[in-house]
VOSE-593742 format. One line per field, with one value per residue (C-alpha): x negated, y, z; residue number from 0; residue in one letter. Coordinates in nm, 4 decimals, decimal comma. Example, Ala and Ser with C-alpha at 12.3 -4.5 7.8 and 13.67 -1.06 7.14 Angstrom:
<recs>
x <- [-1,2300  -1,3670]
y <- [-0,4500  -0,1060]
z <- [0,7800  0,7140]
num <- [0  1]
residuo <- [A  S]
</recs>
This chain:
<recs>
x <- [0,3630  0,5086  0,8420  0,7152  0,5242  0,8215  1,0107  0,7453  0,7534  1,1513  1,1727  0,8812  1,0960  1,4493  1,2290  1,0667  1,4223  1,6232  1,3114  1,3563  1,7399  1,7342  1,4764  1,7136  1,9998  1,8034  1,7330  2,0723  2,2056  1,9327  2,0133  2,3845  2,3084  2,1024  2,3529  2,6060  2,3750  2,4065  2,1325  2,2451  2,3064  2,0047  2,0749  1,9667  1,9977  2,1665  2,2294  2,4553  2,3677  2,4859  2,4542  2,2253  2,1121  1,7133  1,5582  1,3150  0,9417  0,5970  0,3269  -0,0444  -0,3680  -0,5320  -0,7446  -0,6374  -0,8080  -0,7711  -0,5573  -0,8111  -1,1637  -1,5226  -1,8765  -1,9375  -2,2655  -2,4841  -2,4186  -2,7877  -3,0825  -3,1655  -3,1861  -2,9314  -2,8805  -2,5308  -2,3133  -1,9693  -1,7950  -1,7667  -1,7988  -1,4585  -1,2538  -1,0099  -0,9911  -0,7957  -0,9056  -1,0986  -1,2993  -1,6566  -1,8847  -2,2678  -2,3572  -2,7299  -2,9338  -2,8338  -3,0533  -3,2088  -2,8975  -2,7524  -3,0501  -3,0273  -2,6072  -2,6303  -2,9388  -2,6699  -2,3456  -2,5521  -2,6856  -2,3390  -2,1997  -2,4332  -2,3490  -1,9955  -2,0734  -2,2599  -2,0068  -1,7611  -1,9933  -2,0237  -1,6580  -1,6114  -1,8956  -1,7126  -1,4208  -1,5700  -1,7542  -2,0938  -2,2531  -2,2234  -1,9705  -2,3452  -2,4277  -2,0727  -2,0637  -2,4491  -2,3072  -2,0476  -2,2711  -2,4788  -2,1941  -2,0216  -2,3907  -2,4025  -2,0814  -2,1728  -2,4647  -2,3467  -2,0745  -2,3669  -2,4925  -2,2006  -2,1504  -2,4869  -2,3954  -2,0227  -2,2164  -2,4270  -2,1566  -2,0242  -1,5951  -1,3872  -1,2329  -0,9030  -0,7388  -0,8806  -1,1022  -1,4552  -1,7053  -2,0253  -2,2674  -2,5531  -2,7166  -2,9194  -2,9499  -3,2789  -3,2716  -3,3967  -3,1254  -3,2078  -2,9175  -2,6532  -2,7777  -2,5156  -2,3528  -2,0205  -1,7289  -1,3935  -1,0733  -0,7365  -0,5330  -0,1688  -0,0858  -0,2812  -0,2664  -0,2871  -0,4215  -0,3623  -0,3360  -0,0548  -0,0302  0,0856  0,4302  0,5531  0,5265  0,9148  1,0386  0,7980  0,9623  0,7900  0,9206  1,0131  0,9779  0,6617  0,5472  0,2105  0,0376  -0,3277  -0,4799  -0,6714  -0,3240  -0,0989  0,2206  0,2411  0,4365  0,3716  0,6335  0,6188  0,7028  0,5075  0,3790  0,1829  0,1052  -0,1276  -0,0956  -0,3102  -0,3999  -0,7488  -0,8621  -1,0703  -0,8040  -0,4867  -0,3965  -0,2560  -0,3184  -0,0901  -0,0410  0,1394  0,1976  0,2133  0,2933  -0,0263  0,1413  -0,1507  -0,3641  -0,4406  -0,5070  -0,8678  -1,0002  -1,1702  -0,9502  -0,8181  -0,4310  -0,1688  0,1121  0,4746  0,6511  1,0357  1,2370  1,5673  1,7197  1,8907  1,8542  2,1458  1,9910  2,1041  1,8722  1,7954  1,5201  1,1524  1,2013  1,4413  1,2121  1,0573  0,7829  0,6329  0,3947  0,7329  0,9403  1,1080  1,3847  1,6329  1,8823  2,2338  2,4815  2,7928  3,1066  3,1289  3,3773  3,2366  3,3624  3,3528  3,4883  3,6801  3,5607  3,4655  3,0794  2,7475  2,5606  2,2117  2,2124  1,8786  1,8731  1,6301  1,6350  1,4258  1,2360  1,1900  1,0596  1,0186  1,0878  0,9718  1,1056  1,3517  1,3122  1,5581  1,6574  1,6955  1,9325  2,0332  2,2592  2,6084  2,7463  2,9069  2,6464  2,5503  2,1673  1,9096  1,7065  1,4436  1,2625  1,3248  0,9974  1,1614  1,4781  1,5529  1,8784  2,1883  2,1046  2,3887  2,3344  2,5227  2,4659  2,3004  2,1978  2,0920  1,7333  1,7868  1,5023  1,6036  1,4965  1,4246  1,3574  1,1357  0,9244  0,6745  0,3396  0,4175  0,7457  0,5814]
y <- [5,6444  5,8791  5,7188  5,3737  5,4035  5,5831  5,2550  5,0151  5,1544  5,1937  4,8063  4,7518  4,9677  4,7992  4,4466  4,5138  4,6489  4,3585  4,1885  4,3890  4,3703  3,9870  3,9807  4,1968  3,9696  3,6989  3,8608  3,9707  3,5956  3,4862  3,7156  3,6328  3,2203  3,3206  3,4914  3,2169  2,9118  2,7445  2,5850  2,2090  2,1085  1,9942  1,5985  1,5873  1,3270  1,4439  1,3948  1,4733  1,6341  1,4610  1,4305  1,1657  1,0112  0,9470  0,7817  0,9952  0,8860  0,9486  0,8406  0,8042  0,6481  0,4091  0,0631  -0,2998  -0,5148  -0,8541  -0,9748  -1,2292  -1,1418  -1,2343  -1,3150  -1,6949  -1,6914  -1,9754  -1,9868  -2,1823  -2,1944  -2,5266  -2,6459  -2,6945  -3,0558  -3,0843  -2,7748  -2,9133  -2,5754  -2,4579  -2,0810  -1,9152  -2,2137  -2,2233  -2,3629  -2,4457  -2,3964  -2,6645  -2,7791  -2,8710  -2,6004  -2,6362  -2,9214  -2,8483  -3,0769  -3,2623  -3,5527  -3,4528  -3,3535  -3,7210  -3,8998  -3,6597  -3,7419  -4,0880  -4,1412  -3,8590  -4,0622  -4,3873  -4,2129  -4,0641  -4,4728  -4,5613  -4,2764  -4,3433  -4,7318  -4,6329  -4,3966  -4,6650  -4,8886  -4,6346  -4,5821  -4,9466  -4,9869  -4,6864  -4,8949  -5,1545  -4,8692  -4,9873  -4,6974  -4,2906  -4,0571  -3,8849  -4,1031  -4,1384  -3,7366  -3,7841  -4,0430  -3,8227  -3,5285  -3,7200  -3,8665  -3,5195  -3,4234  -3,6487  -3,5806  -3,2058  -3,3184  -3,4997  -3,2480  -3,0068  -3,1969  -3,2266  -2,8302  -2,8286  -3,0536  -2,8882  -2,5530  -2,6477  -2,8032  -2,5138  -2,5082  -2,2626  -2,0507  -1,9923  -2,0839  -1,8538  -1,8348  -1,8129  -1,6173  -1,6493  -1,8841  -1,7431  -2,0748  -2,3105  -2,6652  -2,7221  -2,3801  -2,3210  -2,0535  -1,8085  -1,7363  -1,5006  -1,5761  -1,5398  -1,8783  -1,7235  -1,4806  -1,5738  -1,3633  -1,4388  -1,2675  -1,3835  -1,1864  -0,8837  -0,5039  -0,2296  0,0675  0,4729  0,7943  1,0294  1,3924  1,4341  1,6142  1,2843  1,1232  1,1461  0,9971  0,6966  0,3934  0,0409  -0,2377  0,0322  -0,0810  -0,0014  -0,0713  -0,0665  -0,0090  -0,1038  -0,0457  -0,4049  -0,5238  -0,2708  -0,3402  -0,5056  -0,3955  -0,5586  -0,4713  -0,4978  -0,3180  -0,0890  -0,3156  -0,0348  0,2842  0,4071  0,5712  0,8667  1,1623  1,2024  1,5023  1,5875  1,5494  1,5468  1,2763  0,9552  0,5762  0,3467  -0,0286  -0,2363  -0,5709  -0,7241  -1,0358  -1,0847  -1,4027  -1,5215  -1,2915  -1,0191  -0,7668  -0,8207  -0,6357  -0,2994  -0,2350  0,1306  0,1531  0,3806  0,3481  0,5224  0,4425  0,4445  0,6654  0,5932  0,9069  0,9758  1,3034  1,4161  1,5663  1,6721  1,4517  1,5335  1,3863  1,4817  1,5247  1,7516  2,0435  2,2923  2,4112  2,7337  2,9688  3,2358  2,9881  2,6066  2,6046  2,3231  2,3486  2,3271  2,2210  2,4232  2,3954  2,7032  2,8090  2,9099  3,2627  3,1221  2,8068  2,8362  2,5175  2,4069  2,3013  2,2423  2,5383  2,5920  2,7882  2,8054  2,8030  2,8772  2,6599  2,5569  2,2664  1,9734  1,6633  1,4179  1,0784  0,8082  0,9656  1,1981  1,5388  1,7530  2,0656  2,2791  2,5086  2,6787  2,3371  2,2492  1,9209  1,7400  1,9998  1,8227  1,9277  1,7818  1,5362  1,5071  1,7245  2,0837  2,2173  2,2526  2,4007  2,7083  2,9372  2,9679  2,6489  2,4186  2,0677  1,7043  1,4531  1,0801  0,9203  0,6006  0,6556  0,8381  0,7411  0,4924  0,7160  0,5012  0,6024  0,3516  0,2923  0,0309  0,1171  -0,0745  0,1610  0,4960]
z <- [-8,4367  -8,1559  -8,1859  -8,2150  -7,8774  -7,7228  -7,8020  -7,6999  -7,3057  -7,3226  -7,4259  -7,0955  -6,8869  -6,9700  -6,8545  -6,5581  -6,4439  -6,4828  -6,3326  -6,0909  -6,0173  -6,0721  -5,7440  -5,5495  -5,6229  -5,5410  -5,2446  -5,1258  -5,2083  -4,9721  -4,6819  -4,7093  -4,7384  -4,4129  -4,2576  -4,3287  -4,1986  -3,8642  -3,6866  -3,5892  -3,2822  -3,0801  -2,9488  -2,6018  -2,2761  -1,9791  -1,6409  -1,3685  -1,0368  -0,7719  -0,3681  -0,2567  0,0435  0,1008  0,3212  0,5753  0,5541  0,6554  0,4764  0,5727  0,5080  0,7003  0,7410  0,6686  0,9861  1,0710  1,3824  1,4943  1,3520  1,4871  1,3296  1,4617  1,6235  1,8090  2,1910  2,2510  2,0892  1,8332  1,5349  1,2309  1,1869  0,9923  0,8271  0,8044  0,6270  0,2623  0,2379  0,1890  0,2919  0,5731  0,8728  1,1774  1,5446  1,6675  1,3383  1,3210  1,1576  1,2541  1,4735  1,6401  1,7273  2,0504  2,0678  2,3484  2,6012  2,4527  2,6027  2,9010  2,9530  2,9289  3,2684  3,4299  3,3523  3,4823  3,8209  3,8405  3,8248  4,0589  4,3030  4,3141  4,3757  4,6963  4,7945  4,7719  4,9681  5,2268  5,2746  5,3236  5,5547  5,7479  5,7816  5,9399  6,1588  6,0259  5,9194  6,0298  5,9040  5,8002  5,5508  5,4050  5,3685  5,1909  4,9297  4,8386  4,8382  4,5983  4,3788  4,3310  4,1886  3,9314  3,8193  3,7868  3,6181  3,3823  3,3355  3,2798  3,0662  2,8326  2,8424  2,6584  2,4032  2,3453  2,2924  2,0451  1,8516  1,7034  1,6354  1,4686  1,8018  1,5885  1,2382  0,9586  0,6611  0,6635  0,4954  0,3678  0,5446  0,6857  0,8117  0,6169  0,7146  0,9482  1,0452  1,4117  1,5700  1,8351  2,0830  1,9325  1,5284  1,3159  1,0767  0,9594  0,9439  1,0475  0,9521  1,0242  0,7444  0,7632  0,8926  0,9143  1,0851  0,9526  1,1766  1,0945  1,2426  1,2113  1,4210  1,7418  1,6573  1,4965  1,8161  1,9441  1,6011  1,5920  1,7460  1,7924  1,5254  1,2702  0,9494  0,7470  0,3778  0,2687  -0,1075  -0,1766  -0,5268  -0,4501  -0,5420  -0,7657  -0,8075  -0,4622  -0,1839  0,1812  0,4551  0,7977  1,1284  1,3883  1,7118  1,8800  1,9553  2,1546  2,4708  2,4141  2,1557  2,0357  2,1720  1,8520  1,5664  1,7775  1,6335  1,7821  1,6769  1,5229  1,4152  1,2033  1,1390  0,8019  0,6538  0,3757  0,1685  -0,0860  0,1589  -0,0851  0,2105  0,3320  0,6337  0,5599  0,2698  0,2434  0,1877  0,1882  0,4717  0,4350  0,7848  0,7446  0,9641  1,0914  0,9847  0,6336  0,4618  0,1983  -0,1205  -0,4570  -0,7149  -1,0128  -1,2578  -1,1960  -1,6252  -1,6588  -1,4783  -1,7045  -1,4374  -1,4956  -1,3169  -1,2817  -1,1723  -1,1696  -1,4048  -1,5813  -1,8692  -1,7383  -2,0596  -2,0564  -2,2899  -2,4525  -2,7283  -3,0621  -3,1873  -3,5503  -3,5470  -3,1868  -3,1209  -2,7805  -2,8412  -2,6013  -2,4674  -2,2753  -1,9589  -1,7698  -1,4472  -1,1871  -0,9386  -0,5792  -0,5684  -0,2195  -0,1798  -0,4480  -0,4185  -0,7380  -1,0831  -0,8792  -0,7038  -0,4561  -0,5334  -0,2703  -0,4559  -0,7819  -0,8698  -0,7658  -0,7522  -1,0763  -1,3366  -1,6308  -1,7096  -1,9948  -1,8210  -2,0771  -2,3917  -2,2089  -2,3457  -2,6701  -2,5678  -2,5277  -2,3580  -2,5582  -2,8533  -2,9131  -2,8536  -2,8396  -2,5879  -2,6383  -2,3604  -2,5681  -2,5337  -2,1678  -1,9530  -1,6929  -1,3576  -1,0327  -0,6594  -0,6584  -0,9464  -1,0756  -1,2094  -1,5647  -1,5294  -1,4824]
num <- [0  1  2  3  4  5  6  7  8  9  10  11  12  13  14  15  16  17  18  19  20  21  22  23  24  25  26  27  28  29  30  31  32  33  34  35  36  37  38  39  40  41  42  43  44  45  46  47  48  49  50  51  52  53  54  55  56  57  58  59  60  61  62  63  64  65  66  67  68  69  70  71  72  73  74  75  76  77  78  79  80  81  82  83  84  85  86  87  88  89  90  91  92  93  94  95  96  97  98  99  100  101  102  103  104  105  106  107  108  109  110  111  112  113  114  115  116  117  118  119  120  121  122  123  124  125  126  127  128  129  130  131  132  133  134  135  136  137  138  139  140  141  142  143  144  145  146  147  148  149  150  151  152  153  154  155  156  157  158  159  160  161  162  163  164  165  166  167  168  169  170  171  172  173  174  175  176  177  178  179  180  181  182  183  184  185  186  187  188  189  190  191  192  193  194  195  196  197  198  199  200  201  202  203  204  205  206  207  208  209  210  211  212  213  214  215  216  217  218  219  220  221  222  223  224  225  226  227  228  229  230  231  232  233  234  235  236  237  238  239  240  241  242  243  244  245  246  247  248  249  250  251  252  253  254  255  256  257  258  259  260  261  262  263  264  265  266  267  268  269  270  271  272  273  274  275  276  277  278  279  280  281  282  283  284  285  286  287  288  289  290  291  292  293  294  295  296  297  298  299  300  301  302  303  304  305  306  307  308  309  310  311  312  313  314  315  316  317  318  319  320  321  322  323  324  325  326  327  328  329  330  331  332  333  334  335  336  337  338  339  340  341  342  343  344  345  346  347  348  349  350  351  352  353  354  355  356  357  358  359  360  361  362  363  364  365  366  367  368  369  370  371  372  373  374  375]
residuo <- [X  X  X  X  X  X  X  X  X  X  X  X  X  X  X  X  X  X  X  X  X  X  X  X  X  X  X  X  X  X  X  X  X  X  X  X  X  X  X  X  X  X  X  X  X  X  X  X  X  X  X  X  X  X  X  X  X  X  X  X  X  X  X  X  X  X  X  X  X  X  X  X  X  X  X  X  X  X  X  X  X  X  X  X  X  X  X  X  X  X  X  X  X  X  X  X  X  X  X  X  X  X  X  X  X  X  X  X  X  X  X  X  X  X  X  X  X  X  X  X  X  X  X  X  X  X  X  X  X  X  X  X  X  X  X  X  X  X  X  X  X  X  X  X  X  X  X  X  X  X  X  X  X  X  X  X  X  X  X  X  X  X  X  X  X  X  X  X  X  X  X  X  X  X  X  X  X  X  X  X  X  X  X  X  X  X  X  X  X  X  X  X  X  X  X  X  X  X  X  X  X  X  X  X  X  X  X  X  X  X  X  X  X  X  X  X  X  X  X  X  X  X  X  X  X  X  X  X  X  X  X  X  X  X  X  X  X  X  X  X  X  X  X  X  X  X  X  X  X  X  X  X  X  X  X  X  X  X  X  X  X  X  X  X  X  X  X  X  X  X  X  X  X  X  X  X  X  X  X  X  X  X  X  X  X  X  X  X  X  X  X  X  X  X  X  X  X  X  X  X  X  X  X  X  X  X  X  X  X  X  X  X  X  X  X  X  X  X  X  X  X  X  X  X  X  X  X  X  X  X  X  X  X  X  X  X  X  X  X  X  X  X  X  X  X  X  X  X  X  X  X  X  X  X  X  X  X  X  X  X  X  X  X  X  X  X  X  X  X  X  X  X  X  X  X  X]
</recs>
């Protein structure tokens, strides 16, 4: 029984062994397979730094306003017999808009225009009687006197009638109408708004230090989000003479053209005002910065030969570098980048220093100074 138990754990013994060195050969084939195996190459896009010339700018806020802008109001009190505008529509100086009732000064011109006919008929008479020395040089002066004031009567008269027919001062569009046909207006009601928008200024402050490189008919462009996508350029026409005391600021405006008059006055819009000067940066994609609370860095792609194969191949470097001013999908780097680097110029996040990668710019994204929204 002794020996037949002695046998039993032998035979468990001799299993669990080559169990056991199975596993480790297993595990040794493993490590070497491990040790053997190469990662493959990461496929990144790239891009070349490279010196580039910006343009300087300075951008601001400010307010859309109309060149020519005023609230049409009655001149003399009467009442609304004929509203010759559609609200919204445009119009050109001189046209009708509210005629007021004038029935009265009508009756009133045409007795003035007939004792103004009579008065220069006697003053005729009297000249003629002075010829023939007839009469005094008293009562010629008297019929003039009285012909001259029928004339201003009349003239008065007319005045009257011209203010209470109500014309657009200047081409424009109009607004809402605030009249209503038979309405009785008071002197100074209000019938309609009338903007001149093409074309149309754009007023905004800037600080005083920008002064000496501000320069009237500089070239200005001007984004609204009432129309995205749009760009409206124009030039500087004034600036004012003084500083306001308070902000230290100083007032500016610009002219735009506003084709299909998508700039309305009141509008808020942003103003970049286009300097003269142009500023030499190296440019490199605002995507190929891994930003990080320790520092800005990018992955520069060296050619590195590999001890195994002695091979040239692809290799990560990261480099720390200074950030400037960004302009669209680009940003300058101040420095940590030389001229004619390649770096990745998308996907660092997943890189890291040292990996081996190839190059295809196939699906590189297409970076632009100046961007469209649908681009961004």
């Amino acid at each position: 029984m002794l020996k037949k138990y002695t046998l039993t754990t032998l035979g468990v013994i001799a299993i669990v062994a080559a169990i056991i060195g199975t596993k480790i050969l297993q595990f040794h084939a493993m490590a070497a397979a491990g040790a053997a195996m190469v990662m493959p190459p990461e496929t990144v896009t790239s891009a070349e730094v490279h010196e580039a010339s910006w343009e300087t700018n300075i951008s601001a806020t400010g307010s859309i306003a109309a060149v020519q802008g005023v609230t049409v109001s009655a001149e003399m009190a009467g009442k609304v017999v004929k509203i010759a505008f559609e609200a919204g529509s445009t119009v050109v100086a001189g046209d009708l808009l509210v005629q007021l009732d004038t029935s009265t000064e009508e009756a009133e011109l045409r007795a003035a225009e007939a004792a103004a006919t009579l008065a220069k008929v006697n003053l005729q008479r009297a000249n003629e009687l002075r010829e023939k020395n007839t009469n005094s040089q008293a009562e010629v002066d008297a019929a003039d006197a009285q012909a001259k004031q029928g004339s201003a009567q009349a003239d008065n008269i007319r005045a009257v009638i011209a203010k209470k027919t109500i014309r657009a001062p200047f081409a424009g569009r109009l607004g809402l109408r605030l009249v209503n046909l038979g309405q009785n207006l008071k002197d100074g009601d209000p019938i309609v708004s009338l903007q001149t928008l093409d074309p149309i200024y754009m007023n905004f402050s800037l600080p005083q230090q920008r002064i000496p490189v501000l320069a009237v008919d500089g070239p200005v462009r001007v984004a609204s989000d009432a129309a995205p996508g749009t760009v409206f350029h124009g030039k500087l026409t004034a600036i004012s003479p003084d500083v306001d005391i308070a902000t230290r600021n100083v007032r500016i405006q610009a002219t735009l053209a506003n084709t299909g008059e998508k700039l309305r006055p009141g509008m808020f819009a942003n103003v970049t005002v286009v300097l003269p000067e142009q500023q030499k940066v190296r440019a490199i994609p605002v995507s190929a910065v891994l930003y990080a609370p320790y520092g800005d860095s990018v992955f520069v792609i060296d050619s590195k030969k590999n001890e195994k194969t002695g091979q040239l191949e692809k290799v990560l470097r990261q480099q720390f570098v200074r950030l400037g001013t960004t302009q669209g999908d680009f940003v300058a780097v101040v420095n940590g980048l030389k001229d004619g680097e390649s770096i990745v110029s998308s996907g660092v996040f997943k890189l890291r220093p040292g990996m081996a990668v190839v190059i295809d710019n196939t699906l590189a994204p297409n970076a632009k100074l100046a961007p469209k929204p649908s681009e961004s």
